[in-house]
NULO-694005 format. One line per field, with one value per residue (C-alpha): y, z, x. Coordinates in steps of 0.1 Angstrom, whole numbers. Layout:
<sites>
Y = c(Y | ...) $
Z = c(Z | ...) $
X = c(X | ...) $
</sites>
This chain:
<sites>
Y = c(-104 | -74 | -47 | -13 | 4 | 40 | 56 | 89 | 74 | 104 | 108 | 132 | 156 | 141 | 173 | 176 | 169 | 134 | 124 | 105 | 83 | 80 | 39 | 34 | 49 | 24 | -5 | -35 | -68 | -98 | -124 | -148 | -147 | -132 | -144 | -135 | -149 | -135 | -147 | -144 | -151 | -185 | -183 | -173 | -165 | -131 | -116 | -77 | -46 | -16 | 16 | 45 | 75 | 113 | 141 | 170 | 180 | 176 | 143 | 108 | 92 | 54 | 22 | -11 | -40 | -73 | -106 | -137 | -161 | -189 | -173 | -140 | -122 | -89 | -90 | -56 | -19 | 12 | 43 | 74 | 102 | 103 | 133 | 142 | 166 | 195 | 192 | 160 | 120 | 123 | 103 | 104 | 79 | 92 | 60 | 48 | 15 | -4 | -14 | 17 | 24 | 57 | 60 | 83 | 66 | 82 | 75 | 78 | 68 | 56 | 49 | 24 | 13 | 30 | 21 | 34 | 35 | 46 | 85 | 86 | 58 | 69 | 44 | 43 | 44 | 5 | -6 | -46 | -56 | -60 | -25 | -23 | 1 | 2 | 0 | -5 | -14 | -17 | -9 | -24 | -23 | -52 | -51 | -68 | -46 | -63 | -43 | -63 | -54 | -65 | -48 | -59 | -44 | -40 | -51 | -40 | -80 | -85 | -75 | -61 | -90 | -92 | -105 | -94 | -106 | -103 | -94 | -77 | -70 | -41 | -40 | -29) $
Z = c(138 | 164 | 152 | 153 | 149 | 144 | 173 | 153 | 126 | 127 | 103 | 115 | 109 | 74 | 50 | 22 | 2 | 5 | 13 | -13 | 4 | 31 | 25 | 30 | 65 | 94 | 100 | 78 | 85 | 58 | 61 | 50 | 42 | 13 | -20 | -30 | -58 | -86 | -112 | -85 | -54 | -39 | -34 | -2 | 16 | 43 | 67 | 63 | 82 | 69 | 90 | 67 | 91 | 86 | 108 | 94 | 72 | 31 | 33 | 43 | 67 | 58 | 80 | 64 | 79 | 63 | 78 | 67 | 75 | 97 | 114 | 120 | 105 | 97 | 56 | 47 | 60 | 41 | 56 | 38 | 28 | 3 | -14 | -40 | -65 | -61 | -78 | -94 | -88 | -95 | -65 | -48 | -29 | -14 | 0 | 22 | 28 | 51 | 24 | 17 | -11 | -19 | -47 | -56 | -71 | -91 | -107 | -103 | -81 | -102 | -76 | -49 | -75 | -66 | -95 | -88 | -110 | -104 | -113 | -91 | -76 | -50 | -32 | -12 | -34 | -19 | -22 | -28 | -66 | -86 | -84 | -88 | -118 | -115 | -94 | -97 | -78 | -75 | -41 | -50 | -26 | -31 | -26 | 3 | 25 | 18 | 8 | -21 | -36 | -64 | -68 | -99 | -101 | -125 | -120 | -138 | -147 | -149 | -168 | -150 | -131 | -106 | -71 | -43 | -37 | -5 | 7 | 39 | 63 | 85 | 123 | 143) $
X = c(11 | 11 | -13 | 3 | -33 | -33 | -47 | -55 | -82 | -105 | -133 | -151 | -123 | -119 | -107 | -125 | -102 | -95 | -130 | -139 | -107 | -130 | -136 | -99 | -97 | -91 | -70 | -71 | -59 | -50 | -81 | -57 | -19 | -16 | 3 | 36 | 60 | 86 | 108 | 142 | 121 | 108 | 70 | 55 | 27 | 24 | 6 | -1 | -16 | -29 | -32 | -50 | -54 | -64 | -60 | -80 | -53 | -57 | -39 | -38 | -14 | -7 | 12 | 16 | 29 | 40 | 54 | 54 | 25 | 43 | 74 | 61 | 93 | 88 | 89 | 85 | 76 | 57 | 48 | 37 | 11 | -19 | -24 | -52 | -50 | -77 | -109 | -99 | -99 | -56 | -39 | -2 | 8 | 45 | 62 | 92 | 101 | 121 | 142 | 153 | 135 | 113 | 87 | 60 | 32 | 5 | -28 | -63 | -94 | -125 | -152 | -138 | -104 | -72 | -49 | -14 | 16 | 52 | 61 | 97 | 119 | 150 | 172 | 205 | 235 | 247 | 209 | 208 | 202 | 181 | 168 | 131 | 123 | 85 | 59 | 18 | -7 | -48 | -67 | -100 | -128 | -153 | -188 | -186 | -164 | -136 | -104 | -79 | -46 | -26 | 11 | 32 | 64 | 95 | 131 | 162 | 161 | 125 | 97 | 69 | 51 | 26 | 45 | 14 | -22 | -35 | -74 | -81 | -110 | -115 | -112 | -138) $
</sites>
């Protein structure tokens, strides 16, 4: 897959803020494809890219990229913002995706675990069906250095179940 690598990843301007984010910051690329499945989906593997950039404001800039593993199609598109509540380990992930959907995520950061749970969806009125209800997901960094997420989700015809694994690795 094309890299789309964010060429404004500056920590040394890192706010304050978000700094104890500061492990996320880079661009991350699947070490292998990663696993998808669903109740109302065939299985299938993906490629993805993550692009976590910060430009000395109180927030966190994010890019992620998936396609699938052997045709290269684009899958699926999330950009977005990370915000931390002051004084706190309280996270907001603020989402849009290619498929139209918009979420705000919430949860907290316990030393290198992101665990993230839906607070607001919004989606075009003619969206496709089923609608996703709920969202979570885990950022997990493992000891060593590599970056893993899980994301179950919530349909209006499915009970929340995970669909994503995927483990990444840093680019130099």
């Amino acid at each position: 897959m094309a890299s789309l690598a964010c060429p404004f990843y500056q920590p040394a301007n890192l706010d304050k803020a978000v700094s104890s984010l500061d492990w996320l910051l880079g661009n991350w690329e699947s070490v292998e494809p990663g696993k998808g499945s669903y109740p109302s989906l065939k299985d299938f593997r993906y490629t993805e890219d993550l692009h976590f950039a910060q430009m000395g404001q109180p927030i966190i800039n994010f890019m992620f990229n998936a396609s699938d593993a052997e045709t290269k199609k684009i899958l699926h598109r999330e950009c977005g913002f990370i915000r931390m509540q002051t004084g706190t380990n309280r996270v907001a992930f603020i989402i849009a995706q290619n498929s139209g959907l918009v979420e705000v995520e919430e949860g907290e950061l316990v030393g290198k675990k992101l665990s993230l749970h839906t607070q607001a969806l919004a989606r075009p009125s003619f969206a496709k069906e089923p609608h996703v209800k709920e969202v979570s997901r885990v950022f997990q960094l493992q000891p060593d250095g590599k970056l893993e997420q899980t994301l179950s989700m919530s349909t209006d015809k499915q009970p929340m179940t995970q669909h994503l694994h995927v483990t990444y690795s840093r680019l130099p």
